[in-house]
C-alpha positions as CSV (number, residue, x, y, z in Angstrom):
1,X,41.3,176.5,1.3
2,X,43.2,173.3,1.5
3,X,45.8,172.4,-1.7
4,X,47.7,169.5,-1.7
5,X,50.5,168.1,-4.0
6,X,52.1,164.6,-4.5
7,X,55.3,164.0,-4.6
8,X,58.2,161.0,-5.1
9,X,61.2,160.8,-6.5
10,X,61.9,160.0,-9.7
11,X,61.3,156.2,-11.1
12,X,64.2,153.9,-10.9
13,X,67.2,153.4,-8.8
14,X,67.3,155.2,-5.5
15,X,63.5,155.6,-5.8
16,X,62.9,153.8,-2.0
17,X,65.3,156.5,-0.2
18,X,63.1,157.8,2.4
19,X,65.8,160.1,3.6
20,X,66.2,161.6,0.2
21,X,62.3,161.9,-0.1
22,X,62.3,163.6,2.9
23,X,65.0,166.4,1.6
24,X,62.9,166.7,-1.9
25,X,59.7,167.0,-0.1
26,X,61.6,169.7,2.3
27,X,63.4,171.3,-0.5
28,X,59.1,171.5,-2.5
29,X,58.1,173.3,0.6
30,X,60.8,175.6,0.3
31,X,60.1,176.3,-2.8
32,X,56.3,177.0,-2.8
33,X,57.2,179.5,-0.1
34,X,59.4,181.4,-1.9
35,X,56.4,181.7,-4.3
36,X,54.3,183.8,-1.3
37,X,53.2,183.0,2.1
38,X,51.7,179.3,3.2
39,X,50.8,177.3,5.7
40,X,52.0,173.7,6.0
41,X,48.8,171.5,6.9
42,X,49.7,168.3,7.0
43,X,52.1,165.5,5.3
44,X,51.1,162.0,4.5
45,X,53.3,159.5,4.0
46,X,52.6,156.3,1.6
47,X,54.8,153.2,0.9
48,X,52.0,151.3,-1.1
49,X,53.4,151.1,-4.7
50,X,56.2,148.7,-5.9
51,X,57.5,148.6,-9.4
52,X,60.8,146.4,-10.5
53,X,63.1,148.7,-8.7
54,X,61.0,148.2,-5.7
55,X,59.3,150.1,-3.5
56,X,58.4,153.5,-4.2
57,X,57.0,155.6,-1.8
58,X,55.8,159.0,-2.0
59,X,54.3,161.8,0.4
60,X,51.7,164.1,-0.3
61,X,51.6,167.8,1.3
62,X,48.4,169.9,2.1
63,X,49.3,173.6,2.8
64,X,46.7,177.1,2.5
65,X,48.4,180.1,0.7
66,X,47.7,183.0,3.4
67,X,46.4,186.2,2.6
């Protein structure tokens, strides 16, 4: 079974740092496996939304829990 979860950081300054993204998606995954065993699926990244601080991208990742 495929879950997913979207993620960004927060709203306001700093929101647009894709490198920073990247570490708090990274740092999700890291979490969620400390929780039990998964498979990462697939990431998807999406730079659609802008708000007054600018862009505001966000990724969304699909994993299974095994067992």
């Amino acid at each position: 079974m495929c879950n997913y979860y979207s993620i960004g950081l927060p709203l306001g300054e700093g929101q647009g740092d894709v490198a920073a993204l990247l570490r708090h998606v990274a740092d999700s995954i890291d979490a969620l496996r400390a929780d039990g065993s998964v498979e990462i699926l697939g990431l998807n990244y999406s730079a659609g939304e802008v708000n007054e601080f600018g862009e505001w991208p966000r990724m969304v990742v699909f994993y299974a829990v095994e067992g």
